[in-house]
N, C-alpha and C positions, 0 to 999 in steps of 0.2 A: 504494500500500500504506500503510494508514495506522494500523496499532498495532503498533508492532517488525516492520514489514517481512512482515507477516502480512495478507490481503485478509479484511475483516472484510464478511461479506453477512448481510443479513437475509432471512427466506424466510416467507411468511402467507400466508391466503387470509382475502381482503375481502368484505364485502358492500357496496353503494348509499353504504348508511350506515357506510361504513368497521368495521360492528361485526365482529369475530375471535371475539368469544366470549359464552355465554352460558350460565348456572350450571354454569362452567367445563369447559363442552365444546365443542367446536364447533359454531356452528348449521345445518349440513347435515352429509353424506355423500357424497364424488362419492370415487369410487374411483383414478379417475386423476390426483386433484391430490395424493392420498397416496401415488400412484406416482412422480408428479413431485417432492413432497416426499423423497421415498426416494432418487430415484435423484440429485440436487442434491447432497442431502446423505451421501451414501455417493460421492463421482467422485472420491475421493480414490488412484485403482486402478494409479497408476505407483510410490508411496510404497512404503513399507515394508511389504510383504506381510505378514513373519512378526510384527507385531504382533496382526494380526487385526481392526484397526478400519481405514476405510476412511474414515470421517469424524470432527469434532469439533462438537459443538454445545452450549448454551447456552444454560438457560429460569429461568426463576423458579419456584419452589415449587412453586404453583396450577397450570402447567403441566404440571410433572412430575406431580403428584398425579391430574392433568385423565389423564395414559398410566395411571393405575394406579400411579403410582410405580415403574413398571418404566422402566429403561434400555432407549431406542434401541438396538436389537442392533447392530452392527458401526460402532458408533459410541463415543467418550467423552463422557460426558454430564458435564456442569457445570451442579450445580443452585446458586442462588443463594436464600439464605435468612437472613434476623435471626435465628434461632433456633440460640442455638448448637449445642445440644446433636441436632441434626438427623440428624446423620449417624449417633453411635450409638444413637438412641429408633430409626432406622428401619432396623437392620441396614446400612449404608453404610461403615458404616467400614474402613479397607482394601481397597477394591475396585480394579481397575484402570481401570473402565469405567463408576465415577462418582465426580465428587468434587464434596464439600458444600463452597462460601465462601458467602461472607458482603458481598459486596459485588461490583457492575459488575467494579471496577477489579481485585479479584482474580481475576475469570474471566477476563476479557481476557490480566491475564500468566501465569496458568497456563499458559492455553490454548494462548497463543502460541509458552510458552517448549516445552510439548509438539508442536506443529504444527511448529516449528525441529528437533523430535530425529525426529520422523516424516518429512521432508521431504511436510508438508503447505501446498498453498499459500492456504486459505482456511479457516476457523472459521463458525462459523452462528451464530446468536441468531434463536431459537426462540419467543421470547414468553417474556411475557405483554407488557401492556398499558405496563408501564411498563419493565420492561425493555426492548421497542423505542426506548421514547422515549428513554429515557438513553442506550442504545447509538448513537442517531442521529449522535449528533457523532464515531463513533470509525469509523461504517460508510462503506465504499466503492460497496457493489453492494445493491440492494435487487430480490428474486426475489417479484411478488405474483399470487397468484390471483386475480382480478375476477369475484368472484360476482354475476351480475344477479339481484339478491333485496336488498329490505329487512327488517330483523329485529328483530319488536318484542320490547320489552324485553331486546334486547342489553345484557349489562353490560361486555364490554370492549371497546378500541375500537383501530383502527389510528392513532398519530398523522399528522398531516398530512406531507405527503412537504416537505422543506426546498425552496428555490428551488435551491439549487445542486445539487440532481440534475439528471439528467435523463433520460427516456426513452428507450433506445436498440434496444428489440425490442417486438413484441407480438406473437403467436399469432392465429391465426383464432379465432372464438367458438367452439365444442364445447357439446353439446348431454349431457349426462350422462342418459343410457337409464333412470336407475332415480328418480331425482328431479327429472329434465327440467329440471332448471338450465342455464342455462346460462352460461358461464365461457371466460375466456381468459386466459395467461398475460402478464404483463408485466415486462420486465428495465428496471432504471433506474440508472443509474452517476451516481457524485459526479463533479461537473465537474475537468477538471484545471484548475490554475489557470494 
């Protein structure tokens, strides 16, 4: 557990070329990795019923913006943004089921200090591009989808996975019916030391 006792995972789907994103959407559609996306990040189902969230996640602006600027249903969202005044230009303010910071390091202790009052035992980081990267040194567990596809003119991208992960599941390939992609999951843990 590596940010206040809290398991910090990351969760994407890759292409060839590592790319995640492009004119901030995603560059396919497969139905079942935004089912697997769902159900990851909602397993939170032993915690605190009566709150009505089931997960905690954590993206950057472009990401948020990328859903419509709607909150993950049954989820608390932490959007991360330099712009101060974000949360009231975009109706945000007060909400219980999203909150606007302003940097990594304050979504990490919000989040945490909320996943401690939830009895939650893992937080997500969601994207974008550089929010993975930054979060890489805080993350434990990385959740990724393996798109077999390269994507021109990608403009975001997955960082390189560190040495001290390391691989510890992968899925058979799946064949998705409507875009004939095909994809597999992969789970990768930080090494213990």
């Amino acid at each position: 557990m590596s940010y206040a006792h809290t398991e910090v995972a990351q969760i994407a789907a890759i292409s060839n070329d590592r790319c995640i994103g492009k004119d901030n959407q995603l560059p396919w559609h497969i139905s079942d990795d935004l089912k697997h996306f769902k159900a990851l990040t909602t397993d939170e189902t032993d915690a605190y019923v009566d709150s009505g969230f089931k997960g905690i996640v954590i993206m950057g602006r472009k990401t948020f913006e990328s859903m419509d600027s709607k909150p993950l249903p049954q989820r608390v969202n932490f959007v991360i943004t330099t712009q101060m005044d974000y949360a009231e230009t975009h109706g945000l303010s007060g909400r219980e089921d999203v909150h606007v910071v302003h940097n990594l390091d304050d979504a990490l202790t919000h989040a945490t200090n909320l996943a401690h009052g939830l009895k939650f035992k893992t937080i997500w980081v969601i994207g974008g591009e550089k929010v993975f990267k930054n979060a890489l040194m805080f993350t434990d567990r990385i959740e990724l989808t393996l798109v077999d596809t390269n994507i021109d003119n990608g403009d975001a991208f997955y960082p390189k996975i560190p040495n001290d992960f390391e691989q510890v599941a992968e899925s058979d390939s799946m064949i998705d019916a409507k875009s004939g992609l095909s994809y597999r999951f992969v789970t990768y843990k930080k090494k213990s030391k």
